[in-house]
C-alpha positions as CSV (number, residue, x, y, z in Angstrom):
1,X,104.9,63.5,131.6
2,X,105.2,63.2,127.4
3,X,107.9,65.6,126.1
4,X,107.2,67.1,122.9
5,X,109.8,69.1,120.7
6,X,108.8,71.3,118.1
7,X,111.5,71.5,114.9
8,X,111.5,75.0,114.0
9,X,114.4,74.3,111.4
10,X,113.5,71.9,108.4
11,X,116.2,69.8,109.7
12,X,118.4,68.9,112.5
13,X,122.0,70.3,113.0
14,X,123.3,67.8,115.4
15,X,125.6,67.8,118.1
16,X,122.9,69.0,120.3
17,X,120.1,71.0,118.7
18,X,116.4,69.9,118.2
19,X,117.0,66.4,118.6
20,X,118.2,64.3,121.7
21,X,118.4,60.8,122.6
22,X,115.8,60.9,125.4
23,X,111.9,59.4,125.4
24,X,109.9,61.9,123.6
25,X,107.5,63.2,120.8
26,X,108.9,64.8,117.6
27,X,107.1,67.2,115.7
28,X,108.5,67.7,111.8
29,X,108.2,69.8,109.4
30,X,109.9,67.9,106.2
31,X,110.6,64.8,105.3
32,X,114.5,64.8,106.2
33,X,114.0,65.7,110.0
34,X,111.7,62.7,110.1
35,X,114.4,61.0,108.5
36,X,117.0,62.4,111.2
37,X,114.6,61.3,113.9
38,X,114.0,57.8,112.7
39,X,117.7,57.4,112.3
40,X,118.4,58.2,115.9
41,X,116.4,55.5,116.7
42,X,113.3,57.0,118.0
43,X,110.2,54.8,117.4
44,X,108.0,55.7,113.9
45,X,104.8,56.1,116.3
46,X,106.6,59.5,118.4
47,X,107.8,60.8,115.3
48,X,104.8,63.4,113.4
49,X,105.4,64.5,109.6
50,X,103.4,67.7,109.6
51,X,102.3,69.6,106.2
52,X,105.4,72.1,106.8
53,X,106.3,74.3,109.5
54,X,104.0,75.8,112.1
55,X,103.3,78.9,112.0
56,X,100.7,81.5,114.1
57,X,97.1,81.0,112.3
58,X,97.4,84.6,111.3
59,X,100.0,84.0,109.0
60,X,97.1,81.8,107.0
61,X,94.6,84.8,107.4
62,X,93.5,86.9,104.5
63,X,93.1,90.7,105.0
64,X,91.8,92.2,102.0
65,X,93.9,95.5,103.5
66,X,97.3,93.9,103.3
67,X,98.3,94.3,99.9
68,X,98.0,98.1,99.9
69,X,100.0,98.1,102.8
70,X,102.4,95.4,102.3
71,X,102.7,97.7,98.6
72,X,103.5,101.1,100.9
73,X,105.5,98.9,103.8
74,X,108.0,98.0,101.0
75,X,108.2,102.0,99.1
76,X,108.9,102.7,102.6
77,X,111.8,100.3,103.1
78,X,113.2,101.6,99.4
79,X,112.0,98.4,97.7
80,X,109.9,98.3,94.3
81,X,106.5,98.1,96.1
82,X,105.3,96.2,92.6
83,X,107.4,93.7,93.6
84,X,107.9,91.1,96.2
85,X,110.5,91.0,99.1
86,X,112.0,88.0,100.6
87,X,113.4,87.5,104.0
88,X,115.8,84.4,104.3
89,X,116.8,83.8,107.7
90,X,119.2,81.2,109.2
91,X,119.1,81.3,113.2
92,X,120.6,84.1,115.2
93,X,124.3,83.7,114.0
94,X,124.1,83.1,110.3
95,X,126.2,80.7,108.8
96,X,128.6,80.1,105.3
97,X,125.5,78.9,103.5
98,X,123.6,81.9,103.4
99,X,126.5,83.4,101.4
100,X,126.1,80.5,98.8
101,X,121.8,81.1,99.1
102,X,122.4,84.8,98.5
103,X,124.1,84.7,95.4
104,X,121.6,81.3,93.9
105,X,118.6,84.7,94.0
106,X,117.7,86.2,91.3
107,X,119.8,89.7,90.9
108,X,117.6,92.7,91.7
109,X,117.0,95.2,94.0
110,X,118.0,93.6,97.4
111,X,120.4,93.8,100.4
């Protein structure tokens, strides 16, 4: 049976995470986990370049409705609801660089 593996990261962080020297199909979102995948040795025609990462088909959905309450989900939260929010995430540990990604934003109103 094909095995299929789904990057969910823009890239690898090897030993051991998305991408393993065994027989299978790799799904990428960027350019550099291609690269990563190609490097390893896995041949071109199981390796998939996708437009970016995949996301739920409602993510791409617009609801005339959501402003307004995107506006009122971020006065709730103590955020200028004129302005946008942005949630950086980097798995379920953190790590160093999102330190170094913190301070690269823009100062304003944000935690």
């Amino acid at each position: 049976m094909p095995l299929a593996t789904i990057l969910t990261d823009i890239a690898d962080y090897p030993p051991h995470f998305w991408m393993e020297r065994q027989d299978q199909h790799f799904i990428c979102g960027s350019d550099r986990a291609v690269a990563q995948a190609l490097a390893m040795g896995h041949p071109e025609a199981k390796v998939h370049r996708v437009s970016g990462m995949i996301l739920n088909p409602q993510f791409y959905e617009i609801d005339p409705l959501r402003p307004a309450q995107r506006a009122e989900a971020r006065a709730s939260l103590g955020f200028d609801p004129a302005q946008p929010v942005g949630l950086v995430l980097f798995g379920g540990q953190g790590a160093a660089e999102m330190l170094e990604i913190a301070r690269s934003l823009p100062t304003g109103n944000w935690c």
